[in-house]
C-alpha positions in Angstrom: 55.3 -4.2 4.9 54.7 -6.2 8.1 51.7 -4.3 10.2 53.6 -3.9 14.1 50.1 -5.0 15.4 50.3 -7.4 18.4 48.1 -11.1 18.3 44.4 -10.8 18.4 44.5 -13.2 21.1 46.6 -11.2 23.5 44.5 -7.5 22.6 41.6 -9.4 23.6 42.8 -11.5 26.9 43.5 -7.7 27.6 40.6 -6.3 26.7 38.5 -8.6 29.2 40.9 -8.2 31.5 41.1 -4.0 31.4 37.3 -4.0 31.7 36.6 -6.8 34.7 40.6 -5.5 36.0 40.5 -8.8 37.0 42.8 -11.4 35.4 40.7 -14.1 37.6 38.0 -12.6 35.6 39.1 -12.5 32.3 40.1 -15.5 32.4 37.0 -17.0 33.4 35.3 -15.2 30.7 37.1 -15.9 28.3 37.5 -20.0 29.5 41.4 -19.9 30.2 43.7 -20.2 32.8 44.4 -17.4 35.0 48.1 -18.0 34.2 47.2 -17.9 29.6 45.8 -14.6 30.5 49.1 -13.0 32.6 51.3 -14.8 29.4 49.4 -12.9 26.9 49.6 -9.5 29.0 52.9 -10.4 29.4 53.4 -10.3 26.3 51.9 -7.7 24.9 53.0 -5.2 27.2 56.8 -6.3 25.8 55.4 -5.8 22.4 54.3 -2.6 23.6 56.9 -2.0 26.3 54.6 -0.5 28.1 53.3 -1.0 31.6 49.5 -1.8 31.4 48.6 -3.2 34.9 49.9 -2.5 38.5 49.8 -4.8 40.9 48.0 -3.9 44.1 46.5 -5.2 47.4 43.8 -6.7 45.8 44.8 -8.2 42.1 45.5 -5.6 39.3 44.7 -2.2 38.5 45.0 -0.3 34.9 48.2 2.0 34.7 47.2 5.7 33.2 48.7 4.5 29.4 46.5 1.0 29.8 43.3 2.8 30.6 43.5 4.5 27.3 45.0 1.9 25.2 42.1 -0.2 26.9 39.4 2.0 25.8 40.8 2.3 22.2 41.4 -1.5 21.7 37.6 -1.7 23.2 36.2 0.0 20.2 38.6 -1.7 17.6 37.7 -5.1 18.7 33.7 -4.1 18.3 34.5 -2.9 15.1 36.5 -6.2 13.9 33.3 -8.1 15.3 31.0 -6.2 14.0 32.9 -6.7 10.4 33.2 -10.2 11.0 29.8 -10.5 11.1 28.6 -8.8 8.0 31.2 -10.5 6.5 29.2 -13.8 8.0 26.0 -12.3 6.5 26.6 -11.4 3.4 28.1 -14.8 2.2 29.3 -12.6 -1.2 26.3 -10.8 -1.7 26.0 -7.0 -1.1 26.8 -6.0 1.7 25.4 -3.9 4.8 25.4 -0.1 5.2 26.5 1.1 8.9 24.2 4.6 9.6 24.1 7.2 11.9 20.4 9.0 12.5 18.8 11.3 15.0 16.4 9.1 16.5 12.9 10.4 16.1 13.5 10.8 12.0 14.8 7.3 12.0 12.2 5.4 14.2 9.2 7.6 12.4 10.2 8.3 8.8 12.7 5.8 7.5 12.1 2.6 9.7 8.8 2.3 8.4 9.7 3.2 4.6 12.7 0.6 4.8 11.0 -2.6 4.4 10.4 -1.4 0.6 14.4 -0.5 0.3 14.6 -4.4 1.8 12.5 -6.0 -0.7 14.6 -4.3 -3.8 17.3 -5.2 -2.2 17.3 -7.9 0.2 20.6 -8.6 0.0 21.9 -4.9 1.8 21.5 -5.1 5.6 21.2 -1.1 7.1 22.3 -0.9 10.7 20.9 1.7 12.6 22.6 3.8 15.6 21.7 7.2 17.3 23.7 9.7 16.8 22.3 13.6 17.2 25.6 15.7 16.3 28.6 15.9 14.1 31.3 13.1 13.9 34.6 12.1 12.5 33.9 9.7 9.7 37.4 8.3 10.1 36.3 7.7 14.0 33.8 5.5 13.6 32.3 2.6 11.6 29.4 4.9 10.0 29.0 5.2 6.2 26.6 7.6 6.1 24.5 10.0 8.6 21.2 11.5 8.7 21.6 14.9 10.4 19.0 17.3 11.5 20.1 20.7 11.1 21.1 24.0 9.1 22.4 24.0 6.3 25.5 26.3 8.1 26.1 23.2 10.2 26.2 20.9 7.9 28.9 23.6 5.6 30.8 23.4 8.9 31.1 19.7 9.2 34.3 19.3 8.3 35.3 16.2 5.8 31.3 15.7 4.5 28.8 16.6 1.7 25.6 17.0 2.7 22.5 16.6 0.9 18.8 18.2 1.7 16.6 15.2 1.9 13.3 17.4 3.9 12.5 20.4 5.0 11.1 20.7 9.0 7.7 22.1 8.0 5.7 22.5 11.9 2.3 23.0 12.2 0.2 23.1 15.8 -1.3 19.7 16.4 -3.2 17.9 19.4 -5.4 15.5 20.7 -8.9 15.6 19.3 -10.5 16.1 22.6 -8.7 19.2 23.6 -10.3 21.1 20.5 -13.6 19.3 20.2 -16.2 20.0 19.1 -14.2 22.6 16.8 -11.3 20.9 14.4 -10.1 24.0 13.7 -8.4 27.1 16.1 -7.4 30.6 15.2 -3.6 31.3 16.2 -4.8 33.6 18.8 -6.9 30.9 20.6 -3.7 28.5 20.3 -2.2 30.7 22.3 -4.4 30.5 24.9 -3.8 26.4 25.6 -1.0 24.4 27.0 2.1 25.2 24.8 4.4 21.7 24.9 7.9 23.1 24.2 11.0 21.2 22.7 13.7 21.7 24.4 16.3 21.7 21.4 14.3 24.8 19.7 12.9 26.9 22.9 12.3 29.7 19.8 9.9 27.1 18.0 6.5 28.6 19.1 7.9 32.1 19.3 9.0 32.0 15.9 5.3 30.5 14.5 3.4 33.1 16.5 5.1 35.4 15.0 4.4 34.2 11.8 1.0 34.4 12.4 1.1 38.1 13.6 -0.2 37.1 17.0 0.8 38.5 20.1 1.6 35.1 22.4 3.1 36.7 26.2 3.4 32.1 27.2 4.8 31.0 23.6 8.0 30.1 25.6 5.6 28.1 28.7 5.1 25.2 29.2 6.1 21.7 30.2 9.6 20.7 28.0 10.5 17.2 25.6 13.8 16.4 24.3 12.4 14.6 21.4 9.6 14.5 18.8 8.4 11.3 20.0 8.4 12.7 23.4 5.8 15.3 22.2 3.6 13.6 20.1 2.9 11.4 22.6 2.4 14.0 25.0 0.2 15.6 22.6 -1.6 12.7 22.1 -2.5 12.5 25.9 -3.6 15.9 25.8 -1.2 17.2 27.9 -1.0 20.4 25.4 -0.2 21.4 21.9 2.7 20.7 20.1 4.6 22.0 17.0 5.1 19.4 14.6 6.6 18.0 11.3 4.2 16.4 9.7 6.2 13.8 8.2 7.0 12.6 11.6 3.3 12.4 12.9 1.6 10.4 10.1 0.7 7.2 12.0 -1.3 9.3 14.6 -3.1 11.7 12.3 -3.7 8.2 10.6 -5.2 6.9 13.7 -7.4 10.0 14.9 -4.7 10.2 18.0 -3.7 13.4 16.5 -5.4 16.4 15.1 -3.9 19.1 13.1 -4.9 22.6 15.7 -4.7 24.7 13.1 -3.4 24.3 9.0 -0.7 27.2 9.0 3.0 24.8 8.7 5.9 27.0 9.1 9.0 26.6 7.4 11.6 25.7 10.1 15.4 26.5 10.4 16.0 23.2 10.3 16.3 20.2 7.5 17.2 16.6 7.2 20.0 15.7 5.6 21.8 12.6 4.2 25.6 13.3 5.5 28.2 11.4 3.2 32.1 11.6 3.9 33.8 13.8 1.2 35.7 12.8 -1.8 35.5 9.3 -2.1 33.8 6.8 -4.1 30.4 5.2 -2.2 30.5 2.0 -1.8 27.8 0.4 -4.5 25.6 -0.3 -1.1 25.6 3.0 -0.4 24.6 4.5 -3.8 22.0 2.6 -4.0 20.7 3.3 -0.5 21.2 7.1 -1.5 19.2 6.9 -4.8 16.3 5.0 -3.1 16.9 7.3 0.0 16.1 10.3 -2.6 13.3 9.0 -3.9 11.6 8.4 -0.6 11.9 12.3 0.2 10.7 13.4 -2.8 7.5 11.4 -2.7 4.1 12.6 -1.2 2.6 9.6 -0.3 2.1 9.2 3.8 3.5 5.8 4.9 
């Protein structure tokens, strides 16, 4: 059955010519005439019969219908480029995984644990892109996703399986100098330092103090990070105490940057997860990222 799918060449004259609203612009852009980029509009809005462009005063402007096509034939045309590419790549070998990750758990656990994936298979490329909540598979170009959350979000994430890779285990760490000489505080005495608070669990220090059995009136002061990377560095600098995963802090507590406060981890709401869509065969790429993936989690060994 014939696809009704205009010419590539006319989707991407207006493409360029949607985003610059310019068909001087486009054209220059793309090296054509002024007049091959109105024929191919032309045309396509025939295909289409649909009005994509008004003219006005000043040159063209996107009609309500073209500002939307526009935007989805904007991400379609990435897509086929970013396919054409691995397709480039791979010259018949295996492949390259698309993934979605929260960035922190991405930059700090799995970047650095992936030139070992690349050396058993140097042939898979992994491309990395943020992404912090739920998504439609069929959306986007992702094959896989690693989510940090409950294990009730991940049940409500509709079209997925999701499997538990880690477990957010915090525990109170700083610079060395705000402690020193002591490398070691009672809860209590936490409490009486700089808190540093994420901002995506304002519970976080409420919840350990509690934990601990230790009355804390400021365990919801202090200055605020979106990220992990945000508060390890601020940490670090000694702006305060944060609450930590481990996993995610291992080149500092390397380095002496870091300093566990004090050794009581807390089991946290949250987990990582490795987020699949449902019921379909994985690519081979993706099983064997998955298996290796699997392995990394399970092992003990700091990287």
């Amino acid at each position: 059955m014939r696809r009704k799918i205009p010419s590539t060449q006319s989707l991407v004259c207006f493409e360029a010519a949607a985003r610059h609203e310019s068909y001087t612009r486009a054209a220059q852009e793309l090296a054509l005439t002024q007049s091959a980029v109105s024929r191919q509009i032309t045309a396509l809005e025939d295909f289409l019969d649909l009005a994509l462009f008004r003219r006005t005063r000043h040159g063209v402007a996107l009609t309500a219908a073209g500002a939307d096509y526009a935007r989805q034939i904007a991400r379609q045309l990435d897509s086929m480029e970013r396919d054409t590419l691995d397709a480039m790549a791979r010259q018949g070998l295996g492949g390259s995984l698309q993934l979605a990750a929260v960035p922190t758990f991405a930059t700090r656990w799995l970047i650095p644990r992936l030139p070992g994936f690349a050396a058993m298979h140097p042939d898979i490329t992994v491309h990395i892109e943020t992404r912090t909540r739920p998504f439609l598979f069929n959306d986007t170009p992702f094959d896989a996703a690693l989510y940090a959350g409950t294990a009730a979000q991940t049940a409500n994430w509709a079209g997925t399986e999701a499997t538990v890779l880690l477990n957010e285990d915090v525990l109170p760490v700083c610079s060395p100098a705000l402690i020193a000489p002591r490398r070691q505080l009672a809860p209590a005495a936490i409490a009486r330092l700089p808190l540093l608070q994420q901002s995506t669990r304002p519970d976080g220090w409420r919840q350990w103090f509690d934990a601990q059995q230790v009355d804390a009136p400021r365990a919801r002061s202090g200055p605020r990070y979106e990220l992990f990377s945000m508060l390890a560095i601020a940490a670090a600098h000694g702006l305060g105490v944060a609450l930590m995963p481990r996993m995610l802090i291992e080149p500092e507590l390397a380095r002496g940057e870091l300093v566990v406060a004090c050794d009581r981890p807390l089991r946290g709401e949250r987990s990582y997860f490795l987020v699949t869509p449902a019921a379909q065969d994985a690519r081979p790429a993706l099983r064997l990222f998955r298996d290796w993936l699997l392995k990394q989690a399970a092992s003990k060994e700091p990287r």
